[in-house]
N, CA and C of each residue as an Amber inpcrd file, in Angstrom:
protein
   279
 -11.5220000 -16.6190000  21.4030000 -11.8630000 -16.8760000  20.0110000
 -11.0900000 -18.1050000  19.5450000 -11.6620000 -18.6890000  18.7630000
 -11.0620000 -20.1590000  18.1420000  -9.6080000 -19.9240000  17.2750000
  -8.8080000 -20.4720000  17.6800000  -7.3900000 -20.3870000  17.0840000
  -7.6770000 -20.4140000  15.5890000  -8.7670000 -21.1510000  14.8480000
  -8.9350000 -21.7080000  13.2480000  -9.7570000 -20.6330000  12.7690000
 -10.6390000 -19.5580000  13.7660000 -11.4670000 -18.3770000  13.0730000
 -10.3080000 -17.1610000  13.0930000  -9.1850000 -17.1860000  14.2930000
  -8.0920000 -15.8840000  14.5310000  -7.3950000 -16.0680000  13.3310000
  -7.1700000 -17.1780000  12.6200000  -6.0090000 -17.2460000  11.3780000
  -6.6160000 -17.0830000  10.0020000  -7.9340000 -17.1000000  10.0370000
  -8.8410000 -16.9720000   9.2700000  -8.5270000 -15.4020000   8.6890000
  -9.2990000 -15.1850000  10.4470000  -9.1310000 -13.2360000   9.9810000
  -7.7640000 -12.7170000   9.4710000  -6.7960000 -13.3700000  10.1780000
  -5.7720000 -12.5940000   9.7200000  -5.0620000 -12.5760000   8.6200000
  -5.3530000 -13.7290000   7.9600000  -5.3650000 -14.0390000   6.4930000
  -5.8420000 -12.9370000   5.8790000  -7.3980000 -13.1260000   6.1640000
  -8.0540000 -12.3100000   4.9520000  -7.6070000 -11.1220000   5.6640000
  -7.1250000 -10.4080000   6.4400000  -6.6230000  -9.1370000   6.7420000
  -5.4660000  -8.9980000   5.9960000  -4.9860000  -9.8130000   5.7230000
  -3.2330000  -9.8340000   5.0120000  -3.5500000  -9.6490000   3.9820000
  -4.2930000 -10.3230000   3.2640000  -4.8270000 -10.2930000   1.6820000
  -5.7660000  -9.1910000   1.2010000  -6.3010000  -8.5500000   1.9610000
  -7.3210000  -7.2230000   1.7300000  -5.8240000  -6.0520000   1.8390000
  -5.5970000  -6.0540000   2.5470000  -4.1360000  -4.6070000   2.9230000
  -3.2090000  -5.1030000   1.5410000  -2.8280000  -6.1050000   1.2620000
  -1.9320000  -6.3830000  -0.1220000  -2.5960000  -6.2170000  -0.9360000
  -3.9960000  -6.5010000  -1.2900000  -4.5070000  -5.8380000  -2.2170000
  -5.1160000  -4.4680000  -2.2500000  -4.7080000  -3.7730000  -1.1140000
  -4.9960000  -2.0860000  -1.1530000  -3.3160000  -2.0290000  -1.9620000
  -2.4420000  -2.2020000  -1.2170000  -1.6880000  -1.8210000  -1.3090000
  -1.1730000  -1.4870000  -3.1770000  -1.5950000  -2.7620000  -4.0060000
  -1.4770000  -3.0750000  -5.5120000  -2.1720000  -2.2240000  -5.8800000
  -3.3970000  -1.8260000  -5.0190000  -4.3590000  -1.0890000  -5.9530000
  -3.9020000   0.5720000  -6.1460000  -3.0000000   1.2420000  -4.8530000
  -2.4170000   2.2860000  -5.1240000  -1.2950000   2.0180000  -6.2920000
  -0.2440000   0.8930000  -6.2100000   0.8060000   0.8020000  -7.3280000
   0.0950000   1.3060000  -8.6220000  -0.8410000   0.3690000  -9.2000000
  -1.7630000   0.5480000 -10.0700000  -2.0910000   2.0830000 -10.2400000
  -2.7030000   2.0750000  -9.3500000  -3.4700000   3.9240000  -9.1200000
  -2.2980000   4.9470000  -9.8470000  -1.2600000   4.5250000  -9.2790000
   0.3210000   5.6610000  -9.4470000   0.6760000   5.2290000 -11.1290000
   0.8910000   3.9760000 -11.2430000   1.5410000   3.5050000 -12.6890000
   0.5610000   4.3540000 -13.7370000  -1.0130000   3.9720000 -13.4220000
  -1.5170000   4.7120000 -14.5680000  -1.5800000   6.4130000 -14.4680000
  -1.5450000   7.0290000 -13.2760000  -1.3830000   7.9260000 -13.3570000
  -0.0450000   9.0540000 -13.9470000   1.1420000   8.3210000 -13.9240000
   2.1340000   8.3800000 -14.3950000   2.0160000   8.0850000 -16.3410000
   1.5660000   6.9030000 -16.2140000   1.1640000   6.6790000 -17.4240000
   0.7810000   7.9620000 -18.7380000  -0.8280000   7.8410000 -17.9240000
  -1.6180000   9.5730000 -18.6050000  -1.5890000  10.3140000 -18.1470000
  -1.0950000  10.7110000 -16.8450000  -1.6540000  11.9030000 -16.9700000
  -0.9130000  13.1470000 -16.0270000   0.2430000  12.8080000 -15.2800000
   1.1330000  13.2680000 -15.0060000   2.2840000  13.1810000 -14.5590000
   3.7680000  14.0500000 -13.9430000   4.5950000  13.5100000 -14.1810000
   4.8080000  13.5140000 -12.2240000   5.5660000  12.7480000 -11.8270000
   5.9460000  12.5910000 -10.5510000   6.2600000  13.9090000 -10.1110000
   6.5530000  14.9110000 -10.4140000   6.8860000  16.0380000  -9.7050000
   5.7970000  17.0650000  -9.2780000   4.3930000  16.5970000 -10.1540000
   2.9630000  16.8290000  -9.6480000   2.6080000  17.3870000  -8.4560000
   2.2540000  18.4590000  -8.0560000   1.6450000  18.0190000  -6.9220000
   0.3020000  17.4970000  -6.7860000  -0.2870000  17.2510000  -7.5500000
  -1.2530000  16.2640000  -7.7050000  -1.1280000  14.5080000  -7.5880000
  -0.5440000  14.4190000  -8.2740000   0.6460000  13.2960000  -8.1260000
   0.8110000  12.8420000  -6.6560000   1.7940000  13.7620000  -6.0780000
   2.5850000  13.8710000  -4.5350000   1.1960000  13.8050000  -3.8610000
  -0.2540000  14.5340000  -4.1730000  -1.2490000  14.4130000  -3.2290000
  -2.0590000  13.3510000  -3.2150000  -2.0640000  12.4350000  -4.2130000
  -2.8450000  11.4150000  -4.0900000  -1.8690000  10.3380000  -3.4220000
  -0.5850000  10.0990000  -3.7330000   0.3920000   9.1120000  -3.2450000
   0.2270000   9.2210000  -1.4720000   0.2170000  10.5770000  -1.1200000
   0.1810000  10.7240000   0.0550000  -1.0040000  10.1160000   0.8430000
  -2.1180000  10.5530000   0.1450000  -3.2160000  10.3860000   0.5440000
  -3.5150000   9.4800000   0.7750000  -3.3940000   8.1640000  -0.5720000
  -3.2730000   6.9850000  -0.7740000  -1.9360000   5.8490000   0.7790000
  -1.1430000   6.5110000   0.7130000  -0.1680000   5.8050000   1.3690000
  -0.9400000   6.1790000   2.8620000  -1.0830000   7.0750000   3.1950000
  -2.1940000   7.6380000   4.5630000  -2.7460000   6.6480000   5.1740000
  -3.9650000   6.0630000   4.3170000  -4.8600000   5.7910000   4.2410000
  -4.3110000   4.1380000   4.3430000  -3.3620000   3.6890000   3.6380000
  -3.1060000   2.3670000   3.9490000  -2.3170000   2.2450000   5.2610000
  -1.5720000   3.2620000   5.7400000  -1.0080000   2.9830000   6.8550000
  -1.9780000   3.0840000   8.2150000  -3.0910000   3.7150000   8.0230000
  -4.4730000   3.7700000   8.9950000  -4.4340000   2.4670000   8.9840000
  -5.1330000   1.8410000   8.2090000  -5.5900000   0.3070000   7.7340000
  -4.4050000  -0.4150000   7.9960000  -3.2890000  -0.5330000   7.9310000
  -2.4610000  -1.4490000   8.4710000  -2.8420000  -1.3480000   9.9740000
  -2.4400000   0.2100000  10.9320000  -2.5210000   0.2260000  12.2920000
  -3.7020000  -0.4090000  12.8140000  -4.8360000  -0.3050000  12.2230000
  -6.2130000  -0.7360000  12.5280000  -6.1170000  -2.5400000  12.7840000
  -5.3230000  -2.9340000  11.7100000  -5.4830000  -4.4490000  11.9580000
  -4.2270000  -4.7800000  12.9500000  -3.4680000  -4.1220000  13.0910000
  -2.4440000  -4.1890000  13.9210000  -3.3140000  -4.0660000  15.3880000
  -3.4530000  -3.0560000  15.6750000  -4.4720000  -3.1060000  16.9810000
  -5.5350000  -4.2760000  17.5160000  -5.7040000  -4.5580000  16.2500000
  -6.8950000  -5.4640000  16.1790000  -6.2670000  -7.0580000  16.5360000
  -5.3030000  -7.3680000  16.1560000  -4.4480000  -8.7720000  16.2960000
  -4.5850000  -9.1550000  15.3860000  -4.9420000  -8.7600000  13.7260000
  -5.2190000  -9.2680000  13.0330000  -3.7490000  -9.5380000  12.3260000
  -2.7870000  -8.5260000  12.5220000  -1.5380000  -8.6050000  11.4200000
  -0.5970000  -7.8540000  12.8730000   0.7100000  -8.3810000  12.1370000
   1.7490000  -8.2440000  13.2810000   2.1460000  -6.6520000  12.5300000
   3.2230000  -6.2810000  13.4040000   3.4120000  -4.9600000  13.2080000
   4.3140000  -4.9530000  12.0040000   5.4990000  -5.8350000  12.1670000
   6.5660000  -6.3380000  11.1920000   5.6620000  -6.6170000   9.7750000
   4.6730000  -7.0230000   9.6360000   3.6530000  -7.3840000   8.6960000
   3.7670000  -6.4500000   7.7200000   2.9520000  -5.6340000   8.4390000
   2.5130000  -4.3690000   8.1040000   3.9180000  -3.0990000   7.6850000
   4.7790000  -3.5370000   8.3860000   5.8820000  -2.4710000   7.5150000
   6.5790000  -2.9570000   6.6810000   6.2830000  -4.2910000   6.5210000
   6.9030000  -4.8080000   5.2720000   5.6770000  -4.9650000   4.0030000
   4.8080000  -4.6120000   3.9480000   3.6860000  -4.3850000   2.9260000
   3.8730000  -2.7000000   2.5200000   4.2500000  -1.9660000   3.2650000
   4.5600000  -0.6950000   3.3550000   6.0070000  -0.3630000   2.3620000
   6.7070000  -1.0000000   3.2410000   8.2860000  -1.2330000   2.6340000
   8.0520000  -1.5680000   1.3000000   7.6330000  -2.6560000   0.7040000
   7.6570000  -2.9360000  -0.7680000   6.7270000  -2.2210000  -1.7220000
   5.7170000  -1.7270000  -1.1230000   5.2960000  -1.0840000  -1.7540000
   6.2780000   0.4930000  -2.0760000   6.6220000   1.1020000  -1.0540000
   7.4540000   1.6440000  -1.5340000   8.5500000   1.2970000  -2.3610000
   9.1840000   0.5190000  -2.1840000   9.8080000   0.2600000  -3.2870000
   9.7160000   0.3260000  -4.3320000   8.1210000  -0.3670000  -5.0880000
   7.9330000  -0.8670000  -6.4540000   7.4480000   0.9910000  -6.8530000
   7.0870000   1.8910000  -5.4410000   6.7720000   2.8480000  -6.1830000
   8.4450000   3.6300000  -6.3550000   9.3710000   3.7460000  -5.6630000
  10.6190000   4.1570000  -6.1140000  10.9380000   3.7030000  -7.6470000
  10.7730000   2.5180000  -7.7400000  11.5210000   1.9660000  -9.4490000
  10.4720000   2.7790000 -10.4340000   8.8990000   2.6390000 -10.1280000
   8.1140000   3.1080000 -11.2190000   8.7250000   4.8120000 -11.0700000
   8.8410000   5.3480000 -10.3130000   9.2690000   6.6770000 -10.3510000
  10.5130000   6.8270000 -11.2240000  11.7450000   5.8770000 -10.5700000
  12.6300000   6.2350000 -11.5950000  12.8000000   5.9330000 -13.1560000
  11.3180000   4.8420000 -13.4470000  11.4150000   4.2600000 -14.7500000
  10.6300000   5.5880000 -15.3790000   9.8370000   6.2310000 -14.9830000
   9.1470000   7.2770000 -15.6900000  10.0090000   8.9070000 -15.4920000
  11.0410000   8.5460000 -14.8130000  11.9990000  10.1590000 -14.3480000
  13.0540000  10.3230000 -15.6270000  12.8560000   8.8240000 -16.4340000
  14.4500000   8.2060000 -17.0750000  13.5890000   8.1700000 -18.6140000
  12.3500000   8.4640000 -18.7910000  11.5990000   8.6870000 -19.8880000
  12.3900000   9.8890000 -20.8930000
């Protein structure tokens, strides 16, 4: 495959998984927001579900050569993070 179509994909592989990834932050902030509190298990089941589901999709492009492995646990990593602070900004309510 052409070195200029492999960087292509893996771009837009980088940029589709970062924007899953925002779209759970999002998902959690408003859910926190209206409609429940982190100790949920509703809450705990969608985060899970949600985080699941992106770590499939990381391994998938990982397999694929699309994204390095380091990539992918650092899209993981910060996302956890930003969900640790929103947790403790809504625990401190």
């Amino acid at each position: 495959m052409d070195t200029k179509i492999q960087l292509s994909y893996q771009e837009k592989a980088l940029e589709l998984l970062r924007k899953d990834a925002e779209k759970i932050a999002q998902l959690i902030k408003v859910q926190m927001d209206n409609l429940t509190m982190p100790q949920c298990p509703l809450y705990e089941e969608v985060l899970d579900t949600q985080m699941f589901g992106l770590s499939r999709e990381i391994d998938f492009a990982v397999k694929l050569g699309l994204l390095e492995k380091s990539e992918g646990k650092e899209i993981i990593a910060s996302l956890e993070k930003e969900l640790s602070v929103l947790h403790d900004i809504h625990t401190e309510k």
